[in-house]
N, C-alpha and C positions, 0 to 999 in steps of 0.2 A: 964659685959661680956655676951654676945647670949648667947642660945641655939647651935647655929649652932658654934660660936667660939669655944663653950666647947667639944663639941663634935669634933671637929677638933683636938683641942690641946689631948684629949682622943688619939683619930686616930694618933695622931704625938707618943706618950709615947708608944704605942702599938706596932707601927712600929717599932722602936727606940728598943724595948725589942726583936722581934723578930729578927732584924736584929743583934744584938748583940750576941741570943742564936746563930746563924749559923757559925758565928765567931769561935765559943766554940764547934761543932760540929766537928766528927772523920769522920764519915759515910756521902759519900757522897751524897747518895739518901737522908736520911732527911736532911741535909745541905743544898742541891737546894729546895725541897720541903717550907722550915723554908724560905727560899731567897726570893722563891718567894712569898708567904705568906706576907714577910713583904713590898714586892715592891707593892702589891695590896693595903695596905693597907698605907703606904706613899700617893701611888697618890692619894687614895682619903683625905687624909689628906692635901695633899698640895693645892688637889681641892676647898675647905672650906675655908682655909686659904688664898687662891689667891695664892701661891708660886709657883709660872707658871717654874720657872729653877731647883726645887725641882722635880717639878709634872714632866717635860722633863726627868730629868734622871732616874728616879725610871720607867716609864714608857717607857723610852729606853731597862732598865734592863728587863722587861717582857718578852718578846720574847727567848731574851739569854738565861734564865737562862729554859724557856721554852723547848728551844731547848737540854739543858744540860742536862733537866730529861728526854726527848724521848733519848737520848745518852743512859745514864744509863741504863734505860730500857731494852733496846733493848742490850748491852751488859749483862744483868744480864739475859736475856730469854735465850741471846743465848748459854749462859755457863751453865745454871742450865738443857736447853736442850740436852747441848753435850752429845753424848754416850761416853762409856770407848774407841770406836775405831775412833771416830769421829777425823776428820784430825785438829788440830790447826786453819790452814788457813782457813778450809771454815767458819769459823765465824770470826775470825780477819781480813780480807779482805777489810770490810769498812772501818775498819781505817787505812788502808795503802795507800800508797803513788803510784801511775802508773808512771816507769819511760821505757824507750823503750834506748835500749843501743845496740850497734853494735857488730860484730864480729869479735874477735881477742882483746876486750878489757877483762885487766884486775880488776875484782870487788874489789878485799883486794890479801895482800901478807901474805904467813905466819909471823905470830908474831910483825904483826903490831894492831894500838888500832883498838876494835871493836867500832862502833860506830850505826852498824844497822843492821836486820837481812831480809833477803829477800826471797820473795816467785814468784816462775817459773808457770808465767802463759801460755808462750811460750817460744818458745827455747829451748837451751841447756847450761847446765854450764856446768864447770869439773874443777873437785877439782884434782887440778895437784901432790899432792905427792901421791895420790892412783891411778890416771890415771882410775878414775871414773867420770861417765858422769851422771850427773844431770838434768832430765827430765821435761815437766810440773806438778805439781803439789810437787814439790817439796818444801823444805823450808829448810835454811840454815843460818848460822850463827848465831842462837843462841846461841850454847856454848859458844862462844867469847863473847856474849853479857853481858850472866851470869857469865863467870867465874870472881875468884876473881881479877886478874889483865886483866882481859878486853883487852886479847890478843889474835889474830887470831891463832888458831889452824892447819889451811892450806890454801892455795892457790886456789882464784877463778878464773877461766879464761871461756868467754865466749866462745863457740866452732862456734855460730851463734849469728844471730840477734835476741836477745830476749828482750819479754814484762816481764817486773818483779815489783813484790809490794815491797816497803820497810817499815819496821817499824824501825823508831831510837828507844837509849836506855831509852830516855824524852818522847818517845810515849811510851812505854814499862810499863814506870816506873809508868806513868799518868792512864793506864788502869787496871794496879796490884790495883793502887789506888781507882781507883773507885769498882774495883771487885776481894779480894782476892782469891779467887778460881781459876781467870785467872793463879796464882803461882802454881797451883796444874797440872792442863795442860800441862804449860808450863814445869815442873819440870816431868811430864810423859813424854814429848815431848825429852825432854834431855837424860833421859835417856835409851830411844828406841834408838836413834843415837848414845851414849857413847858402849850399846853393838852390833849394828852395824860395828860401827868402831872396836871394840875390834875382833869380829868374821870375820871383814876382815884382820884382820893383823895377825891373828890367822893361817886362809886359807893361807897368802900368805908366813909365815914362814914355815907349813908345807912341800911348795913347792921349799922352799931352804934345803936344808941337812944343819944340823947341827947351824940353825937360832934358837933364842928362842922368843917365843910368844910374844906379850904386853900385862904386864898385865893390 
């Protein structure tokens, strides 16, 4: 056996052990970091060895998984940068979805499943049981997102033509994943809206005689 064989078949058990620890990883930053670590060291393994459909895929994997750690990254700066008043959306933004919808449709019905929660880059919503009008920079639906049966709590209707982001509950669930701290945001973010709503149903019982608050 070479020189150069051994040191190949070295390169192939190395690879082989690092791709396995990633496997066995919780955290996603060293998980892709352990990934790609091992995809560098396959291709040159498979390079020694001549395994030209080895060396293709590991060396397809480079890039991706490259791309997966500037993800990370850049979700993890943006959430250890957030302030205690800092809006959700202006850092979740990138990973939402640009959908442009007309006027007069309706987004979700009360107490149908949630499936995504949306942020008002233009336009107007209104959430029809409070006959409240929803602005730019707004962001909605994730109660329904979070709660435990994953049911719309009210009525979206658009008032105009608006620009809106969305994030499903698999984007939601994928970015908790990569950055548990996103739960802590998001779980301030709930509950600024839980006493919102409360203190408008509060205002609007006052305004009936003999109505009683919600608690």
């Amino acid at each position: 056996m070479t020189t150069s064989t051994t040191i190949g078949y070295a390169l192939g058990f190395i690879g082989a052990g690092l791709m396995l620890a990633s496997y066995l990883m919780k955290s996603m930053m060293p998980l892709r970091i352990v990934a790609l670590a091992a995809n560098v060291v396959l291709v040159a393994y498979a390079v020694i060895t001549q395994a030209w459909p080895t060396m293709a895929l590991y060396a397809a994997m480079i890039p991706i998984n490259v791309k997966k750690v500037r993800e990370i990254r850049e979700l993890v700066r943006a959430v250890e940068s957030a302030k205690a008043d800092t809006p959700l959306a202006e850092w979740l933004l990138p990973h939402m979805t640009r959908r442009e919808v007309q006027a007069g449709q309706t987004l979700w019905r009360l107490g149908e499943l949630a499936t995504e929660m949306v942020y008002v880059e233009r336009g107007q919503l209104r959430l029809v049981e409070h006959d409240e009008a929803l602005g730019p920079g707004s962001l909605v639906g994730e109660i329904g997102l979070l709660s435990p049966d994953h049911r719309r709590t009210g009525t979206i209707r658009c008032d105009t033509d608006c620009t809106l982001y969305t994030l499903s509950a698999d984007g939601m669930a994928q970015l908790y994943y990569l950055n548990p701290k996103l739960g802590f945001h998001v779980m301030r973010l709930v509950v600024a809206r839980l006493q919102h709503d409360t203190a408008l149903a509060a205002r609007r019982a006052d305004a009936v005689p003999g109505a009683t608050p919600a608690a």
